[in-house]
DOVO-154505 format. One record per residue: x, y, z of N, C-alpha, C, O in turn. Coordinates in steps of 0.2 Angstrom, whole numbers, plus 5000, padded with zeros to 4 digits. Layout:
DOVO-154505
XYZXYZXYZXYZ;...
//
This chain:
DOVO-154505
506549325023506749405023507449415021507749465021;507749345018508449375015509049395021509649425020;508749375028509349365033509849325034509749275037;510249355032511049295034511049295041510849335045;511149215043511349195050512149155047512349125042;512349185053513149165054513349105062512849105066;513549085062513749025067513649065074513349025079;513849135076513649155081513149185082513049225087;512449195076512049205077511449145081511049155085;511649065077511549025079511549015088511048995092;512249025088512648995094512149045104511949035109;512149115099511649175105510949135104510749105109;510749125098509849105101510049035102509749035108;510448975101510448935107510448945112510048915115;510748985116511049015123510549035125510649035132;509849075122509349085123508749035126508449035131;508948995121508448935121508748885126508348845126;508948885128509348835134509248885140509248865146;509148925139508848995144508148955148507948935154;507848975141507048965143506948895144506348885146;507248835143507148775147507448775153507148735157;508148805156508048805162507448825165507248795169;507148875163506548915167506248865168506348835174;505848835162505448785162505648715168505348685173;506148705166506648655172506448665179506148625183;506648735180506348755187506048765190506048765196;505448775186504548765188504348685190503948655193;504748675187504248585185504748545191504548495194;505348565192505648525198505448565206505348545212;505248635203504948665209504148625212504148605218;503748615207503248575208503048515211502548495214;503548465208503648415210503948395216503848335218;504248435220504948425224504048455228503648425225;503748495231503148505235502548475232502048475236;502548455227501848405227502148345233501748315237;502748325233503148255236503048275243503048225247;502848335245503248365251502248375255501648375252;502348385262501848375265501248425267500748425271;501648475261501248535263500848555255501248555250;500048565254500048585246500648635241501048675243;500648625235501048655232500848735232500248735233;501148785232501148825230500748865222500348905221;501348825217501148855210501048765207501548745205;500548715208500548655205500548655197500948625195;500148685194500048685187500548735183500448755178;501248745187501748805184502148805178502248855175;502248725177502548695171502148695165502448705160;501348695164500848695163500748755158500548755153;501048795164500648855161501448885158501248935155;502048885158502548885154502348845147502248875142;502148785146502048765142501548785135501648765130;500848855139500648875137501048945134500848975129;501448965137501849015134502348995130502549035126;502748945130503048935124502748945117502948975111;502248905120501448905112501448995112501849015107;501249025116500849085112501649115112501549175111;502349095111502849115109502949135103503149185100;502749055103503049045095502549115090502749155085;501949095091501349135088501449205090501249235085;501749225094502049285094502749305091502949365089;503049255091503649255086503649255078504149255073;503049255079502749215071502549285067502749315062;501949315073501749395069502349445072502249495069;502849445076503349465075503949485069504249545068;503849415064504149405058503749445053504049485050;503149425053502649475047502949515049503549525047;502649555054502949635055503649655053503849695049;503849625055504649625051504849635044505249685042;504249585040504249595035503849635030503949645024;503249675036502749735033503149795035503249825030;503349815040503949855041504549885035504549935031;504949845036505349845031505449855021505749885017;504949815021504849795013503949815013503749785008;503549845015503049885013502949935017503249985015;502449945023502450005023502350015031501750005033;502750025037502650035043502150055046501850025051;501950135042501350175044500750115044500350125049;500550075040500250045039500049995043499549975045;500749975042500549895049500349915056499949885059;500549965057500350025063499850025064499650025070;499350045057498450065057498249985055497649965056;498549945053498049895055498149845061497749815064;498749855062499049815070498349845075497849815078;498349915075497749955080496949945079496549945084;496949935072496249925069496049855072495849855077;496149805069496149755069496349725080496149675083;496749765080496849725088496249755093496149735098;495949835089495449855095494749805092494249785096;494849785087494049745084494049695089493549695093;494449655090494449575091494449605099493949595103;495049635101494849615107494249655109493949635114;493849705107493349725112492649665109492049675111;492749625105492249575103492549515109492149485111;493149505111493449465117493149495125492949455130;493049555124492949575130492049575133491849575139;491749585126491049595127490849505127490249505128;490949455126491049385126491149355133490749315136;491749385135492149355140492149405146492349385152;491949475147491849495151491649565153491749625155;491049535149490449595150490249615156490249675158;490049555160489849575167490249615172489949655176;491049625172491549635172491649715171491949755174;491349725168491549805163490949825165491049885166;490249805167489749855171489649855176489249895179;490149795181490149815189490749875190490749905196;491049885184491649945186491150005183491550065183;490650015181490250065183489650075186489350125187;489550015189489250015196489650025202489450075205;489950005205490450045207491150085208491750065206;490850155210491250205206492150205212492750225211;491850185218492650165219493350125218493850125220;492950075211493450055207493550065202494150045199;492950105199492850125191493550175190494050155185;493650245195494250275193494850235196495250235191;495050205201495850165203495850125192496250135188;495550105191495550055185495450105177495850095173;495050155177495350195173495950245172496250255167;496150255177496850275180497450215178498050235176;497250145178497850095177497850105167498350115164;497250095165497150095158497350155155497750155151;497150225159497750285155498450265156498850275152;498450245160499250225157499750165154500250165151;499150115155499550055151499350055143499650025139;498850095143498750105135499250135131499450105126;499350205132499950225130500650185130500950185125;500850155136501450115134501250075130501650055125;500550035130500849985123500850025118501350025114;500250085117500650105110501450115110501850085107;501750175115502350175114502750105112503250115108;502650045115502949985114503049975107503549975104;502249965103502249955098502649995092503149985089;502350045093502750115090503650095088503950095083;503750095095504550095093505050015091505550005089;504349975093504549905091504549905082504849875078;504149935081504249955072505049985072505449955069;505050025074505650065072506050015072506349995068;506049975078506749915078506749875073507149845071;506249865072505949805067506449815060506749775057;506149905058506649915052507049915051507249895045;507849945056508349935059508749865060509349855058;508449815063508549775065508249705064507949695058;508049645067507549605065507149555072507449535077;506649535070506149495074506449475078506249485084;507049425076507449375081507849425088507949415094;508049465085508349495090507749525096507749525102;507349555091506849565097506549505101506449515107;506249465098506049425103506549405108506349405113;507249375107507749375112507749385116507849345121;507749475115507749505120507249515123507449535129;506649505122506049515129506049425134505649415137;506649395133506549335135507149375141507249335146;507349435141507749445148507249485152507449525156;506549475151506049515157505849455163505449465167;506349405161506249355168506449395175506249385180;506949455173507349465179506749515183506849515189;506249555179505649565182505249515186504849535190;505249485184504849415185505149405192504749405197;505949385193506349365197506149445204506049445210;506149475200505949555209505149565210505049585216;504649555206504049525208503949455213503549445217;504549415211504349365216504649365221504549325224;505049405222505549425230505049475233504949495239;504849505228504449585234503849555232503649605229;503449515231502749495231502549435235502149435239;502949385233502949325235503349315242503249275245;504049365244504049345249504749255246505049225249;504649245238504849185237505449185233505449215227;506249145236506849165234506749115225506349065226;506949125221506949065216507649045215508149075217;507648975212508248935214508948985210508949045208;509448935210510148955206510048945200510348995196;509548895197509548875188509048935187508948935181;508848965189508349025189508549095187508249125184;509449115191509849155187510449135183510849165181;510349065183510749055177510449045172510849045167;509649045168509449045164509449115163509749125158;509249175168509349245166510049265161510049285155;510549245166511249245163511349235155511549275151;510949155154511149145147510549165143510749155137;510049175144509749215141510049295141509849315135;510249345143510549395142511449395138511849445136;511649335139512449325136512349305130512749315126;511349265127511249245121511149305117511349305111;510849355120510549415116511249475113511049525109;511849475117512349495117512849475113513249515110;512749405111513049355107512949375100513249395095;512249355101511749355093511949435092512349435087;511849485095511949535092512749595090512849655088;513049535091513849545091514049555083514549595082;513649525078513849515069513049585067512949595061;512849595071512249655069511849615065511649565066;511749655058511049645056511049635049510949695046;511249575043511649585039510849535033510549495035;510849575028510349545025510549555017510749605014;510549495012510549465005510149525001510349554997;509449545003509249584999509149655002509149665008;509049704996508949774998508349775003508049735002;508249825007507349845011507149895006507249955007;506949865000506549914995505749915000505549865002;505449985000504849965003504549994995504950014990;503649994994503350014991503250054986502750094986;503550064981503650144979502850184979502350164979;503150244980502850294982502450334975502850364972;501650334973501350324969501650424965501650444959;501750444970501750524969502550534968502750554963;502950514973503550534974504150514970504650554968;503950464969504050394962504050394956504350354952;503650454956503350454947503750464944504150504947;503850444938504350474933503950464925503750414923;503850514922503350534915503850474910504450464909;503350434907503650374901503750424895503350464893;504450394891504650434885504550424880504650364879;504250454875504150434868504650444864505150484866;504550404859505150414853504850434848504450384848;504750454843504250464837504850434832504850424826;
//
């Protein structure tokens, strides 16, 4: 995409990435340290399942960049209608596979059916809103920075598990927060500097110019 990185862009997503393996670190010493201990674990499989978000990180990281690059250099409105097209197909071919039964016991029972279309009016709109404006960012700015930045939603993570669980998380647990928030601060210190222009599409009408003859 023709993005310059400079030394302290490097040096922020390190800081990131050293972030997300303390997390990692703290689960897996968490697990370990009560699998040893006399009482069942708590979260046994927690490392595990970090493991499995890295993966779908990267793979989000990945259609991140497209977007990045459909955005900027073709055409936003676009990645928009097929991001939506394309995400309502799959997943309601996911839902009617994987949890058909699921979707006719909430209209079999109607004391569940509205608490839960009540959660769906509203989570659906924020993801559009999310997406929506994550395009906008996208054209301004670029993937890297955003994914960075959703790497500081541990601190949600950290007040779900105090008012949920009742469970304090260790010290390496806000110092990964820390360096993860000092990394996205860093990286974004030099802005957003790019080798080529963001030519998007020319525009078949707006664009036109009549070719000249010579006799």
């Amino acid at each position: 995409l023709g993005k310059v990185y400079r030394p302290l862009h490097f040096l922020g997503a390190s800081l990131c990435v050293v972030g997300g393996i303390l997390t990692m670190w703290t689960d897996l010493s968490a697990s370990n340290s009560e699998s040893q201990g006399t009482t069942s674990p708590s979260h046994p499989h927690s490392y595990f399942g970090d493991i499995l978000a890295v993966t779908a990180a990267v793979l989000y990281g990945l259609g991140d960049a497209l977007g990045e690059l459909w955005c900027k250099h073709i055409d936003r409105k676009e990645y928009l209608g097929m991001l939506g097209f394309f995400g309502a197909f799959w997943c309601g071919l996911l839902v009617i596979f994987t949890e058909y039964d699921q979707v006719l016991d909430l209209f079999r029972d109607w004391d569940n059916f509205f608490p839960a279309l009540g959660i769906m009016c509203l989570y659906v709109p924020t993801l559009v809103l999310y997406y929506v404006s994550a395009s906008f960012f996208l054209v301004t700015s670029d993937a890297t920075l955003l994914n960075l930045s959703l790497q500081s939603s541990n601190l949600w993570a950290i007040c779900f598990s105090v008012v949920a669980f009742q469970e304090t998380p260790s010290s390496l647990f806000y110092t990964a927060l820390v360096l993860v928030v000092s990394g996205v601060f860093v990286y974004e210190l030099l802005g957003n500097e790019s080798r080529c222009s963001t030519k998007k599409r020319p525009d078949p009408v707006v664009d036109y110019q009549p070719i000249q003859q010579s006799c």
